[in-house]
mmCIF file of the C-alpha atoms, coordinates in Angstrom:
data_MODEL
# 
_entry.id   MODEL 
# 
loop_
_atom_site.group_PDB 
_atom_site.id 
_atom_site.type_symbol 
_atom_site.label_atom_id 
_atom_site.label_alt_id 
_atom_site.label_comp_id 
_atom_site.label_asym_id 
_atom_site.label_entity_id 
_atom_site.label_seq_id 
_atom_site.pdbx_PDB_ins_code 
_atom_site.Cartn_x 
_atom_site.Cartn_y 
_atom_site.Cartn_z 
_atom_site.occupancy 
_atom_site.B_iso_or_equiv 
_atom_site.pdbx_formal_charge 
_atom_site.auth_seq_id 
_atom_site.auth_comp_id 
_atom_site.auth_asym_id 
_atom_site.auth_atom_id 
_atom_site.pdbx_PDB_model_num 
ATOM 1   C CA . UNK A 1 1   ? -5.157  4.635   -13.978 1.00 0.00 ? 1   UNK A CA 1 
ATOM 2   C CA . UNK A 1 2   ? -5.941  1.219   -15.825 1.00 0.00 ? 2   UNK A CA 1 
ATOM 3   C CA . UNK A 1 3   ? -5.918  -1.470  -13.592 1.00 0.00 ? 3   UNK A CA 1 
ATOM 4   C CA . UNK A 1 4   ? -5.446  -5.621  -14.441 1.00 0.00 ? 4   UNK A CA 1 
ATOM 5   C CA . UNK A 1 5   ? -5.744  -8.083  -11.572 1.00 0.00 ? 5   UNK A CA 1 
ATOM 6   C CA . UNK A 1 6   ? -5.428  -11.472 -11.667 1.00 0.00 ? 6   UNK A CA 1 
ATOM 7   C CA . UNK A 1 7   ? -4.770  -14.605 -8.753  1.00 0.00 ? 7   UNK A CA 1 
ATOM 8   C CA . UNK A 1 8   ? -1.030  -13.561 -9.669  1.00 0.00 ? 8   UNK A CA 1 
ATOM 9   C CA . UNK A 1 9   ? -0.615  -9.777  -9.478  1.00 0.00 ? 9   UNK A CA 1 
ATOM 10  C CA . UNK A 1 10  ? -2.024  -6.141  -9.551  1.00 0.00 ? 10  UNK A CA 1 
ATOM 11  C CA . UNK A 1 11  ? -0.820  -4.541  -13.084 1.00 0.00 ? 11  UNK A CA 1 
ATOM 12  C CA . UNK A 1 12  ? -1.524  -0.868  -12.679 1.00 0.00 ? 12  UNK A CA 1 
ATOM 13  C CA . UNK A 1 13  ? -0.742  1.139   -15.827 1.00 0.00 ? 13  UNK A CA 1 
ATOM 14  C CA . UNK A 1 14  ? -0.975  5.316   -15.982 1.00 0.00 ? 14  UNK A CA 1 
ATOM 15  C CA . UNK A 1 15  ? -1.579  6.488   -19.297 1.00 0.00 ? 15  UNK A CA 1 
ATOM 16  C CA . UNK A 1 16  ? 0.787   9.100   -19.035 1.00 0.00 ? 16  UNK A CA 1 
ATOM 17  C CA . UNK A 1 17  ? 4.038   9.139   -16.875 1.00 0.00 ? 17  UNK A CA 1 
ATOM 18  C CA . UNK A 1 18  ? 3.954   9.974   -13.501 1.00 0.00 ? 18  UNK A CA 1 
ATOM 19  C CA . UNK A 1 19  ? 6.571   10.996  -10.828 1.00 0.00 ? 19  UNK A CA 1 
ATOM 20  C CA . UNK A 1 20  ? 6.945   8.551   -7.948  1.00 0.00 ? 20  UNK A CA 1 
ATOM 21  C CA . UNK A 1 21  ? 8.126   8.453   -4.033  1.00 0.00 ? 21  UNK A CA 1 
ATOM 22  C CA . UNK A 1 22  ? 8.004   5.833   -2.505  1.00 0.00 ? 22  UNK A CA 1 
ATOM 23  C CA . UNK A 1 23  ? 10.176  2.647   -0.566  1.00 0.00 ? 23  UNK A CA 1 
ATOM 24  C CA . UNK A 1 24  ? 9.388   -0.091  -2.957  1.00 0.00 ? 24  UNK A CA 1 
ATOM 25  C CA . UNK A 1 25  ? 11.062  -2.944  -2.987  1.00 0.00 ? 25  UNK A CA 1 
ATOM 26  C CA . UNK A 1 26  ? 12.016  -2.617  -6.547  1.00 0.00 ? 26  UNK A CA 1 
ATOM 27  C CA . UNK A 1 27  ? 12.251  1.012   -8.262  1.00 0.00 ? 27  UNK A CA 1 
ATOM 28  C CA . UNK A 1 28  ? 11.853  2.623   -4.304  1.00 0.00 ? 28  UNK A CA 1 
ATOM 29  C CA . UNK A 1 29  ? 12.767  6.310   -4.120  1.00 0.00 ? 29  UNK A CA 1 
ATOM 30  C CA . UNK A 1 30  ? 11.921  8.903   -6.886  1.00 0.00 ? 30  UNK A CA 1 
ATOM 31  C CA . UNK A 1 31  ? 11.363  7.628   -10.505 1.00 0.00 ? 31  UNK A CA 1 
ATOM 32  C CA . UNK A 1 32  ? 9.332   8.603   -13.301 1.00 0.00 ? 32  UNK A CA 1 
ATOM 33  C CA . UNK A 1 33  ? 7.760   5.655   -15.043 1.00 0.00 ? 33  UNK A CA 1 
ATOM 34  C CA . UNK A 1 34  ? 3.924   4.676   -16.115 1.00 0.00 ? 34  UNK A CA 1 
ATOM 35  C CA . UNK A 1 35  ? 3.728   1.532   -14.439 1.00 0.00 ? 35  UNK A CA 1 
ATOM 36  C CA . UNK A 1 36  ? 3.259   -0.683  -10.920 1.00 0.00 ? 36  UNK A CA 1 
ATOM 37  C CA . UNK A 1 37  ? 3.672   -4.039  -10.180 1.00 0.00 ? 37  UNK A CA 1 
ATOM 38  C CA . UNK A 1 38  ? 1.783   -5.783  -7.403  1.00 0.00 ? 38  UNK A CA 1 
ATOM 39  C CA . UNK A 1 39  ? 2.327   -9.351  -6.978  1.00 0.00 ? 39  UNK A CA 1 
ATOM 40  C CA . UNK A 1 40  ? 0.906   -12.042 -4.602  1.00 0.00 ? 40  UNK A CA 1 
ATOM 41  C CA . UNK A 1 41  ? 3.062   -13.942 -2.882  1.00 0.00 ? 41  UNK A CA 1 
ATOM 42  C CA . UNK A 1 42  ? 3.352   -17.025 -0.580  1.00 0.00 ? 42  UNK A CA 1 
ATOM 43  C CA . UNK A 1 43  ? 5.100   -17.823 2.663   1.00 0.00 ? 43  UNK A CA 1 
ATOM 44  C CA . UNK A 1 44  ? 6.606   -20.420 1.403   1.00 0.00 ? 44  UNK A CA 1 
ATOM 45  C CA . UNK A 1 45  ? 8.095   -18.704 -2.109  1.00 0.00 ? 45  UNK A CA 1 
ATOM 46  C CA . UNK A 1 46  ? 10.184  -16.386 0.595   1.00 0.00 ? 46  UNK A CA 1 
ATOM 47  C CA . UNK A 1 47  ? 12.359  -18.959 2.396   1.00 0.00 ? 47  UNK A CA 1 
ATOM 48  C CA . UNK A 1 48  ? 14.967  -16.922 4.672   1.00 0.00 ? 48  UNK A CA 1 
ATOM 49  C CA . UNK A 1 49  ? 17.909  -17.631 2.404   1.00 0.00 ? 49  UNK A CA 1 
ATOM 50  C CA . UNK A 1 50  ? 16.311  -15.858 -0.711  1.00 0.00 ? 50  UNK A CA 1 
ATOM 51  C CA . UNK A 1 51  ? 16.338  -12.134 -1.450  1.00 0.00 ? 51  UNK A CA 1 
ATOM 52  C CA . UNK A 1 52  ? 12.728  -11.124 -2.013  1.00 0.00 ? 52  UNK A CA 1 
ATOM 53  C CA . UNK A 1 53  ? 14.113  -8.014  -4.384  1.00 0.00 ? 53  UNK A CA 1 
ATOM 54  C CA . UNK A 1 54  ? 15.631  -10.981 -6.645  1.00 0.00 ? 54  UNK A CA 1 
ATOM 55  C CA . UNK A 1 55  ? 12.820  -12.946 -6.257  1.00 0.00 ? 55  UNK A CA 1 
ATOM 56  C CA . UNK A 1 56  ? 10.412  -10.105 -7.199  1.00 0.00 ? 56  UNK A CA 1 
ATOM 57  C CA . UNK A 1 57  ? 12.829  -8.501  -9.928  1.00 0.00 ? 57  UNK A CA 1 
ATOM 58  C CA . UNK A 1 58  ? 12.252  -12.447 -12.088 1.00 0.00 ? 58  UNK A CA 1 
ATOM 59  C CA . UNK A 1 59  ? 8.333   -11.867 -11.061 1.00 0.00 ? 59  UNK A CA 1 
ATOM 60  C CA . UNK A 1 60  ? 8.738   -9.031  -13.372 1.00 0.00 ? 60  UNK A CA 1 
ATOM 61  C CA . UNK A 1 61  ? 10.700  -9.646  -16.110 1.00 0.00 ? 61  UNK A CA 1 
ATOM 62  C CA . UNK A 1 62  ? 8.756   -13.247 -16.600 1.00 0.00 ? 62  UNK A CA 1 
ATOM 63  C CA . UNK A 1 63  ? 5.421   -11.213 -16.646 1.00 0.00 ? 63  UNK A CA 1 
ATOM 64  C CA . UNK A 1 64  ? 7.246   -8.423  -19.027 1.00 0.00 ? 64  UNK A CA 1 
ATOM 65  C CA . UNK A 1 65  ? 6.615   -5.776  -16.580 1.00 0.00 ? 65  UNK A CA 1 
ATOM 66  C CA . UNK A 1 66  ? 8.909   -3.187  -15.950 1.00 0.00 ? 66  UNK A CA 1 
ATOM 67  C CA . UNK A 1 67  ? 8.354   -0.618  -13.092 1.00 0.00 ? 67  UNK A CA 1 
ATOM 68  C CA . UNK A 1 68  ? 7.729   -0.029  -9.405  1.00 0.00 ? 68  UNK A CA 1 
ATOM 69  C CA . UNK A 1 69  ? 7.921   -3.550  -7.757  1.00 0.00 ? 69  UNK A CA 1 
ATOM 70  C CA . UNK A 1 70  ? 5.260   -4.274  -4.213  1.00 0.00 ? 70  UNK A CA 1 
ATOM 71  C CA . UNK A 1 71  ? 4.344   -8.072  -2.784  1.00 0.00 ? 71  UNK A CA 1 
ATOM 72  C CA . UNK A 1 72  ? 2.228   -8.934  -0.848  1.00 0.00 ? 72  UNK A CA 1 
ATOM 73  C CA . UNK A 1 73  ? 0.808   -12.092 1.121   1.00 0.00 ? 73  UNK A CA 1 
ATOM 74  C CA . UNK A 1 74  ? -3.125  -10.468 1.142   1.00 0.00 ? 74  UNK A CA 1 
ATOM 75  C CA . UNK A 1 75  ? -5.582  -11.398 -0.800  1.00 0.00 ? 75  UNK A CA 1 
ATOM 76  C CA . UNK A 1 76  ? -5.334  -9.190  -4.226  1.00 0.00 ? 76  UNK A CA 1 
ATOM 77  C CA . UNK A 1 77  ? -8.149  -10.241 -6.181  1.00 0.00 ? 77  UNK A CA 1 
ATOM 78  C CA . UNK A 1 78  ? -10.309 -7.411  -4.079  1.00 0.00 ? 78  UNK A CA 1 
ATOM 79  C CA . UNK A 1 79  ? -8.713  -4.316  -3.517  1.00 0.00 ? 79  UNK A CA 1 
ATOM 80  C CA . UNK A 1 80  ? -9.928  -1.590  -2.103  1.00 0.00 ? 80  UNK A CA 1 
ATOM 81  C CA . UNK A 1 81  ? -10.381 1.924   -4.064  1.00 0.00 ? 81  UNK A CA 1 
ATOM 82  C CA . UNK A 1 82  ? -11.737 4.584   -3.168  1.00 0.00 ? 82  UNK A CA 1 
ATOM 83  C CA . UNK A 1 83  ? -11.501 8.570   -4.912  1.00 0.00 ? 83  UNK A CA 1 
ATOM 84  C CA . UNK A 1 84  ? -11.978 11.954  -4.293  1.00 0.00 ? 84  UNK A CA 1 
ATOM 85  C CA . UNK A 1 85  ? -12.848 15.213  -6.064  1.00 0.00 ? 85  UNK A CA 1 
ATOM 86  C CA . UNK A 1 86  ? -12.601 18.713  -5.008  1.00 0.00 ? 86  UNK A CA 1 
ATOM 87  C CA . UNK A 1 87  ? -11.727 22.264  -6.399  1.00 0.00 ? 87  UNK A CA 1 
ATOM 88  C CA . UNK A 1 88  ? -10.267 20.376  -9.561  1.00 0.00 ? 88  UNK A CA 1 
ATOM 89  C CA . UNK A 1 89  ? -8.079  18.101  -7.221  1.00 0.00 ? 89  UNK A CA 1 
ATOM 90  C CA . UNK A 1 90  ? -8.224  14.869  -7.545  1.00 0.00 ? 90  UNK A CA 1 
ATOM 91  C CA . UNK A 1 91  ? -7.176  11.228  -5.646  1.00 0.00 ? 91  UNK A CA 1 
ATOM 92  C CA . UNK A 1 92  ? -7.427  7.542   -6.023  1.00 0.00 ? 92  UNK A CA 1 
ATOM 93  C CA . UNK A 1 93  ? -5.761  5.321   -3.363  1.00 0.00 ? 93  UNK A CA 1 
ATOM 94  C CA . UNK A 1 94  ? -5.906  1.354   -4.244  1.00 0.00 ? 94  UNK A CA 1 
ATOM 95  C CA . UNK A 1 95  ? -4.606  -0.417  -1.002  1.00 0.00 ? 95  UNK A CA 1 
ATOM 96  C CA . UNK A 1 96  ? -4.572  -4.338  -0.282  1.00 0.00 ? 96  UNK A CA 1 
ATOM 97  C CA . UNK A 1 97  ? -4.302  -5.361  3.628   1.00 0.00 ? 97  UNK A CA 1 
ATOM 98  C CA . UNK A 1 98  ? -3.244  -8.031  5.261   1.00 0.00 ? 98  UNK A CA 1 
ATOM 99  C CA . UNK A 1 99  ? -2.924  -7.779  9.160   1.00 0.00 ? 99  UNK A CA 1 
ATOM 100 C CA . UNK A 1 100 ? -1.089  -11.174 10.260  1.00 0.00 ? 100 UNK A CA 1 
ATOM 101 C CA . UNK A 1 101 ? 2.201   -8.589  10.613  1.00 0.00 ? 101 UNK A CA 1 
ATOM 102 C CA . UNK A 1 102 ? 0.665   -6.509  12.500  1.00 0.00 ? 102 UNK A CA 1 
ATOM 103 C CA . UNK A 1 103 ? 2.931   -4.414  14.762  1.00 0.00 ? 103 UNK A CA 1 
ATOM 104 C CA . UNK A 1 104 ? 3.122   -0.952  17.091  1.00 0.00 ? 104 UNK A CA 1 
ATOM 105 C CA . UNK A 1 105 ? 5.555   1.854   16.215  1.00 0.00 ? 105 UNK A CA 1 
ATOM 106 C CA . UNK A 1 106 ? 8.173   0.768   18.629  1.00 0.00 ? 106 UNK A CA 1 
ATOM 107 C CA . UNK A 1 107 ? 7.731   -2.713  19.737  1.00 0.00 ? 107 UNK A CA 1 
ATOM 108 C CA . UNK A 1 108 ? 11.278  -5.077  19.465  1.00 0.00 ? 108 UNK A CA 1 
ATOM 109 C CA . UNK A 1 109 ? 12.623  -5.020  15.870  1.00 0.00 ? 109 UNK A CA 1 
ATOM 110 C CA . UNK A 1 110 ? 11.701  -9.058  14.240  1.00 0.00 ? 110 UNK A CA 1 
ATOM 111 C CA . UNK A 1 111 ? 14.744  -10.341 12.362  1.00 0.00 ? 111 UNK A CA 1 
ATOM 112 C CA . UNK A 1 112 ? 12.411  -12.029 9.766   1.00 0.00 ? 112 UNK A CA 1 
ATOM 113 C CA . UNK A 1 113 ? 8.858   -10.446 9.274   1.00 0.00 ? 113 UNK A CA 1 
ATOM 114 C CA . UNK A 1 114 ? 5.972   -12.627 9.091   1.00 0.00 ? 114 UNK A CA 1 
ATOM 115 C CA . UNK A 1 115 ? 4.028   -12.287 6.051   1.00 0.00 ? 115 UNK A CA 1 
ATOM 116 C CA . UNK A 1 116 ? 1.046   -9.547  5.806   1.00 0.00 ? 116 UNK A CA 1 
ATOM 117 C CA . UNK A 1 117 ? 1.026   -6.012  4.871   1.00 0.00 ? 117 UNK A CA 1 
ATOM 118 C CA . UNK A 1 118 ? -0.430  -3.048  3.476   1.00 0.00 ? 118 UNK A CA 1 
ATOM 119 C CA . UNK A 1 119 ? 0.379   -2.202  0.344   1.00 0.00 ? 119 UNK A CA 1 
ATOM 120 C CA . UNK A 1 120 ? -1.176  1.485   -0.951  1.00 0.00 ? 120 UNK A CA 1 
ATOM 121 C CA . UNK A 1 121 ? -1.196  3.272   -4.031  1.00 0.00 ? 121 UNK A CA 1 
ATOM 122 C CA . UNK A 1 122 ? -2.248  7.226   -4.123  1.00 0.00 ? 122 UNK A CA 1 
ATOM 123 C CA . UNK A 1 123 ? -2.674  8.972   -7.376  1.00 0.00 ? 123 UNK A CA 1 
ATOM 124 C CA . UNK A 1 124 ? -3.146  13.213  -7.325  1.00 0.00 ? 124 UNK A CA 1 
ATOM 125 C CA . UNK A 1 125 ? -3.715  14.757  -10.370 1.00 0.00 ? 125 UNK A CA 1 
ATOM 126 C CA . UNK A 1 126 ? -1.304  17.345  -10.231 1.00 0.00 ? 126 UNK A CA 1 
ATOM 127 C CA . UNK A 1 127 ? 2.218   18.200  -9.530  1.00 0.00 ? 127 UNK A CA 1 
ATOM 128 C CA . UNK A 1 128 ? 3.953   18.303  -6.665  1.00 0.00 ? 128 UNK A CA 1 
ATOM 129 C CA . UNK A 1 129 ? 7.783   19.707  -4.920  1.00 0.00 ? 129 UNK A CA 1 
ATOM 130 C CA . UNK A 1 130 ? 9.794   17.581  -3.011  1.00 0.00 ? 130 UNK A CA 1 
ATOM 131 C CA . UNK A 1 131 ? 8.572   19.211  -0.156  1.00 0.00 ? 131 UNK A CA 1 
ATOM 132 C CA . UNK A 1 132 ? 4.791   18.306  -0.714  1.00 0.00 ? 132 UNK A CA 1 
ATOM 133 C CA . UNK A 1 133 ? 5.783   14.820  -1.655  1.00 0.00 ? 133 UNK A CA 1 
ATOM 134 C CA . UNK A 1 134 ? 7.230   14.172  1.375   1.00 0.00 ? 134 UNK A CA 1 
ATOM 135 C CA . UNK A 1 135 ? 4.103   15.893  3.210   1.00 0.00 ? 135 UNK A CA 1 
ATOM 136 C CA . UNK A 1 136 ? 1.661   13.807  1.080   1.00 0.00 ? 136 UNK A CA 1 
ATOM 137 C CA . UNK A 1 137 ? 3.556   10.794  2.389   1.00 0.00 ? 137 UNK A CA 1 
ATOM 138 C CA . UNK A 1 138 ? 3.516   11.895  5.522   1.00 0.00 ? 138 UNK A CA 1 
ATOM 139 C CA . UNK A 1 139 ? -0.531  12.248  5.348   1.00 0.00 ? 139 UNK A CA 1 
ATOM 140 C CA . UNK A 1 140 ? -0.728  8.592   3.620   1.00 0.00 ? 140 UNK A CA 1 
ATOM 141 C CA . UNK A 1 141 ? 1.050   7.094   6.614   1.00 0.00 ? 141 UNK A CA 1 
ATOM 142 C CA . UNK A 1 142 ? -1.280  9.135   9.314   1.00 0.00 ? 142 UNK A CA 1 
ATOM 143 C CA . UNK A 1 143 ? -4.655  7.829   7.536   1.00 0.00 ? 143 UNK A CA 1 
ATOM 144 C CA . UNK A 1 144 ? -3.454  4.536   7.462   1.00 0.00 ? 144 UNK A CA 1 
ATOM 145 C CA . UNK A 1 145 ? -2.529  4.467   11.039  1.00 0.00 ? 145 UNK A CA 1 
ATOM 146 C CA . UNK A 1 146 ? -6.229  5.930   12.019  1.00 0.00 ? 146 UNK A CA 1 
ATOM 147 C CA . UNK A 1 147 ? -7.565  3.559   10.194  1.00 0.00 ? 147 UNK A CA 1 
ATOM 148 C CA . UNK A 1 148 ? -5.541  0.263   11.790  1.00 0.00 ? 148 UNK A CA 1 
ATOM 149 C CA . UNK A 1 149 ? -5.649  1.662   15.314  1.00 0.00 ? 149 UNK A CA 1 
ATOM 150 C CA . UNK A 1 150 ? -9.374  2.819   14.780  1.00 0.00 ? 150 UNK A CA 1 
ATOM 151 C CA . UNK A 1 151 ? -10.337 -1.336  13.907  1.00 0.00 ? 151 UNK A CA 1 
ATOM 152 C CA . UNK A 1 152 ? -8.002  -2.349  17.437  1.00 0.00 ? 152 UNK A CA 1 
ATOM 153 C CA . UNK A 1 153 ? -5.738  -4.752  15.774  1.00 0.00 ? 153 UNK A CA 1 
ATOM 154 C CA . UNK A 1 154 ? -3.893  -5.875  18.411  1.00 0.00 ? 154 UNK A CA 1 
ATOM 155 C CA . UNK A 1 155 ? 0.223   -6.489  17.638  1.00 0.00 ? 155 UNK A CA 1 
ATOM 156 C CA . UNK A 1 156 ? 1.807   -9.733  16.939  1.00 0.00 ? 156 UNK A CA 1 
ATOM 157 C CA . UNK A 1 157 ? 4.537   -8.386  19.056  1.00 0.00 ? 157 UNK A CA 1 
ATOM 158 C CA . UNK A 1 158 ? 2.866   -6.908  22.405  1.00 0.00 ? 158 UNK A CA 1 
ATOM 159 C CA . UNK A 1 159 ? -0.481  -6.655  23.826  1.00 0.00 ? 159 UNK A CA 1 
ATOM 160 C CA . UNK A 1 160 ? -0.832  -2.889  22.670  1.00 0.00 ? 160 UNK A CA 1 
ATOM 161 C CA . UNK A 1 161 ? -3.094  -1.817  19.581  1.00 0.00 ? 161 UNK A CA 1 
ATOM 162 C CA . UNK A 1 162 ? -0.865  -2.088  15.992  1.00 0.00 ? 162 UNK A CA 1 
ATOM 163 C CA . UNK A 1 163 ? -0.262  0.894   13.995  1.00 0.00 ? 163 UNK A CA 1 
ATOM 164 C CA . UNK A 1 164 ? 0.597   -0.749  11.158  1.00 0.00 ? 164 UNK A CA 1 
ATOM 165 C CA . UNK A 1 165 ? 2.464   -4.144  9.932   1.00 0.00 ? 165 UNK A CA 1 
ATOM 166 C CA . UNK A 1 166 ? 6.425   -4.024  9.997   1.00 0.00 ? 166 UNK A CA 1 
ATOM 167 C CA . UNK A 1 167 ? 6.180   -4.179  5.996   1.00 0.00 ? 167 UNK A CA 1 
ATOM 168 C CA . UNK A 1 168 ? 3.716   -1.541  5.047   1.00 0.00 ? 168 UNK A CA 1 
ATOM 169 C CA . UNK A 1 169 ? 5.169   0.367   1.733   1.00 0.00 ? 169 UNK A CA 1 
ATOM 170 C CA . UNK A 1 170 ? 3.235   3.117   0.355   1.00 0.00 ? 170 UNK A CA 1 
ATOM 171 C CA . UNK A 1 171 ? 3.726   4.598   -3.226  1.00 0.00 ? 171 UNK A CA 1 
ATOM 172 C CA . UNK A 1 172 ? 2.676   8.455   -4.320  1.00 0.00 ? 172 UNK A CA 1 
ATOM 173 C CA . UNK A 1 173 ? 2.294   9.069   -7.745  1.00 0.00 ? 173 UNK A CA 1 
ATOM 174 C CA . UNK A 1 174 ? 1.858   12.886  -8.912  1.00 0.00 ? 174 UNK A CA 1 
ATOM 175 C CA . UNK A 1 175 ? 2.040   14.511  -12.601 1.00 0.00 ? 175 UNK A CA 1 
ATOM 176 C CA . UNK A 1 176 ? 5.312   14.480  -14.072 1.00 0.00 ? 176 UNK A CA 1 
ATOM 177 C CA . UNK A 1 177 ? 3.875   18.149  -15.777 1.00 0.00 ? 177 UNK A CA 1 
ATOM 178 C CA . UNK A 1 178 ? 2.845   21.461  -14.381 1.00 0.00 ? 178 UNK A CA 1 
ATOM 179 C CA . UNK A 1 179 ? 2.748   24.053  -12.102 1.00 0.00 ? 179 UNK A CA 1 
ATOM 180 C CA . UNK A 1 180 ? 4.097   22.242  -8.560  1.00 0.00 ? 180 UNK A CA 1 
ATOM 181 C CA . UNK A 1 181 ? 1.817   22.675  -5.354  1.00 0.00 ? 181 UNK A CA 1 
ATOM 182 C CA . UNK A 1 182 ? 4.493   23.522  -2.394  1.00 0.00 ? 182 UNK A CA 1 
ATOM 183 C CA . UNK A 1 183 ? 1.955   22.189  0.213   1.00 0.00 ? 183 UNK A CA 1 
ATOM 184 C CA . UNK A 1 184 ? 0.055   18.789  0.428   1.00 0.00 ? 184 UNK A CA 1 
ATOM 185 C CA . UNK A 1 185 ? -0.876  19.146  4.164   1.00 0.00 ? 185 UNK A CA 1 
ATOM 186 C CA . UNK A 1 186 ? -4.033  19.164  6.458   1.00 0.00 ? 186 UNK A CA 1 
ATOM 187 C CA . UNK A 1 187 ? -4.523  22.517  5.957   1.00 0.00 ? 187 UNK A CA 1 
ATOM 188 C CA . UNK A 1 188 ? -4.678  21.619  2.067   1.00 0.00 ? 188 UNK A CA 1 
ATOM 189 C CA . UNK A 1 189 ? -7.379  19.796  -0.328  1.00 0.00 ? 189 UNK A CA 1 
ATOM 190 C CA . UNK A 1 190 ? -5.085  17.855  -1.666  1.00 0.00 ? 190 UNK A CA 1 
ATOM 191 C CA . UNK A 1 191 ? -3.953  16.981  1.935   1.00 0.00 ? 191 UNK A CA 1 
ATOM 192 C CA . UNK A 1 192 ? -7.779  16.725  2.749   1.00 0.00 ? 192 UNK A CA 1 
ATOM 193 C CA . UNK A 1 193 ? -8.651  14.528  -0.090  1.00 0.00 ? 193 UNK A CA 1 
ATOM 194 C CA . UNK A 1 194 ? -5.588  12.402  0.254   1.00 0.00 ? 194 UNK A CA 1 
ATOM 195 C CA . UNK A 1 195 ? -6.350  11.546  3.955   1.00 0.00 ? 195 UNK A CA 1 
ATOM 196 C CA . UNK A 1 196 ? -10.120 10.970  3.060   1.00 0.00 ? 196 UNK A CA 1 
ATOM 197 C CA . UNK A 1 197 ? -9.045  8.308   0.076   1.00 0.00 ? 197 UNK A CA 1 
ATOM 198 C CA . UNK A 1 198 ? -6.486  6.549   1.904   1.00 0.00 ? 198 UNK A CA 1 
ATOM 199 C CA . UNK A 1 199 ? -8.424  6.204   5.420   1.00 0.00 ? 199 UNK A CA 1 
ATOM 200 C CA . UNK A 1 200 ? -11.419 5.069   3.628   1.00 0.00 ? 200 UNK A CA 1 
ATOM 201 C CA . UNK A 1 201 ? -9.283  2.796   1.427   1.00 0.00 ? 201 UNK A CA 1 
ATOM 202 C CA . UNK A 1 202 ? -7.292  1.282   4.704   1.00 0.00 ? 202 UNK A CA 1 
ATOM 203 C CA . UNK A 1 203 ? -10.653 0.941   6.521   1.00 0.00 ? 203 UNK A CA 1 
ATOM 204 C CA . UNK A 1 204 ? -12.262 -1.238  4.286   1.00 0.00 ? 204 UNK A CA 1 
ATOM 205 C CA . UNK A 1 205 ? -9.135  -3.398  3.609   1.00 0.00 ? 205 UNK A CA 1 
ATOM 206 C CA . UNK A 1 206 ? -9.005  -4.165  7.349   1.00 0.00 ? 206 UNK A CA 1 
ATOM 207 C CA . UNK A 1 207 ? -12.208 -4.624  7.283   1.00 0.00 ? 207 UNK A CA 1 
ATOM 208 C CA . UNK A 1 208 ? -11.723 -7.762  4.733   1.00 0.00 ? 208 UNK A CA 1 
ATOM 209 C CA . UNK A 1 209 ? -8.984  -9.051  6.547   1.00 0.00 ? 209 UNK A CA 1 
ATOM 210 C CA . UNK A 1 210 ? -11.503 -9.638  9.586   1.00 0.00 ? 210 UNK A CA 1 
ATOM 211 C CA . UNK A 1 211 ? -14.094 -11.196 7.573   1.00 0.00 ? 211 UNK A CA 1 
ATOM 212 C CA . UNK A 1 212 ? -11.816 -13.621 5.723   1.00 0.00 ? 212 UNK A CA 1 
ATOM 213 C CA . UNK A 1 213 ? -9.936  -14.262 9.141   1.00 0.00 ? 213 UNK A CA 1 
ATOM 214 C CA . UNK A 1 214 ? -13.356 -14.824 10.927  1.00 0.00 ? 214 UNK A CA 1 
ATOM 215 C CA . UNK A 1 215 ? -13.936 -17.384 8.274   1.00 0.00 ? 215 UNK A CA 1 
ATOM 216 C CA . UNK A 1 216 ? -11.157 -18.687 8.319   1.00 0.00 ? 216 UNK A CA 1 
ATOM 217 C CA . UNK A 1 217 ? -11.378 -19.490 12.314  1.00 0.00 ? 217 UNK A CA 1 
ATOM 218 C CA . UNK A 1 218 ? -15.214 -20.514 11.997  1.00 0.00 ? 218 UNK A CA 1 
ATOM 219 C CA . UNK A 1 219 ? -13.986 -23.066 8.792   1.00 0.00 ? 219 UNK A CA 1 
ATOM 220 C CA . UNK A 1 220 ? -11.435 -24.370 10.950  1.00 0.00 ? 220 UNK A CA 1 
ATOM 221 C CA . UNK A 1 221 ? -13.522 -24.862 14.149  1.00 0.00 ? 221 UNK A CA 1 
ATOM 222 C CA . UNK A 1 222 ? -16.059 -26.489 12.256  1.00 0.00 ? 222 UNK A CA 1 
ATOM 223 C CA . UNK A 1 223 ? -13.782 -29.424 10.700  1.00 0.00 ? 223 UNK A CA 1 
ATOM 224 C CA . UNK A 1 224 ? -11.566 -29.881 13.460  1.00 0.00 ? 224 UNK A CA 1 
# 
């Protein structure tokens, strides 16, 4: 996958069209297309009284970009990839994390999110059924929890450890041709590699996030 960043947005472009699942904002569900948008956006750009699926949609069309639609408050400039290969499998997962959303599975529903998320990409090289969509997905979500509740972020919400933010989205992307793998689970490489990519790709994103927030607090204690 080719991909363009600039202080703006994430352009990735496939060079052949792949099948999607995900719960994008804009072109969530299954689709076939070739391309994902990624843009960077500020608190302030998302007042409550705007839709952020209109204000993403004019994002899109103003940067000529037609495809799956993600935001995101996190820095975008660095994301994090990381790959696999094995047995002629093989995964890329690009993820961008921002933690100031952080939440547990369970704790009281927010009627407005704060901003910060984790936005994550996974490529496989090969086809897959409904059914091992829905398994890889399943997989992306478990690696990303290990990796938040491995770094103890603590949620905005409680005083338990996160498991995510409450507006993580997650996009799979699998051949649109070829012979379709039934299973993407543990007991699979591709469920192997996919867990590998996306824990190490989570992992290091959170790991940003702390730096830049540690910064961020030693900056501000320094001047103030």
């Amino acid at each position: 996958m080719d991909i363009k960043i600039n202080n703006r947005f994430i352009h990735i472009q496939f060079d052949r069209p792949k099948k999607f699942l995900s719960w994008a904002i804009v072109g969530g569900g299954e689709s076939t297309g070739q391309d994902i948008y990624w843009a960077k956006v500020h608190e302030k750009e998302l007042p409550i009284h705007l839709d952020p699926i209109e204000v993403l949609k004019r994002r899109m069309v103003n940067d000529g970009i037609n495809g799956i639609g993600l935001m995101t408050s996190a820095r975008i400039e660095d994301p994090s990839l990381s790959s696999f290969e094995k047995g002629g499998i093989s995964v890329k997962c690009l993820s961008t994390v921002g933690m100031g959303n952080a939440l547990r599975v369970g704790d009281p529903a927010r009627s407005y999110p704060r901003v910060g998320t984790i936005n994550i990409v996974l490529s496989v090289n090969c086809a897959l059924n409904m059914n091992a969509k829905l398994e890889a997905l399943s997989i992306i979500s478990e690696a990303r929890t290990l990796a938040v509740l491995e770094n103890k972020i603590q949620s905005t919400k409680s005083e338990k450890l996160s498991t995510g933010t409450g507006t993580d989205c997650m996009i799979l992307a699998c051949e649109a041709e070829g012979v379709e793998q039934t299973y993407s689970g543990k007991h699979t490489i591709i469920g192997e590699l996919i867990g590998k990519a996306v824990y190490n790709s989570v992992d290091c994103g959170i790991k940003k996030w702390i730096q830049s927030k540690n910064e961020q607090d030693y900056s501000h204690r320094r001047w103030s």
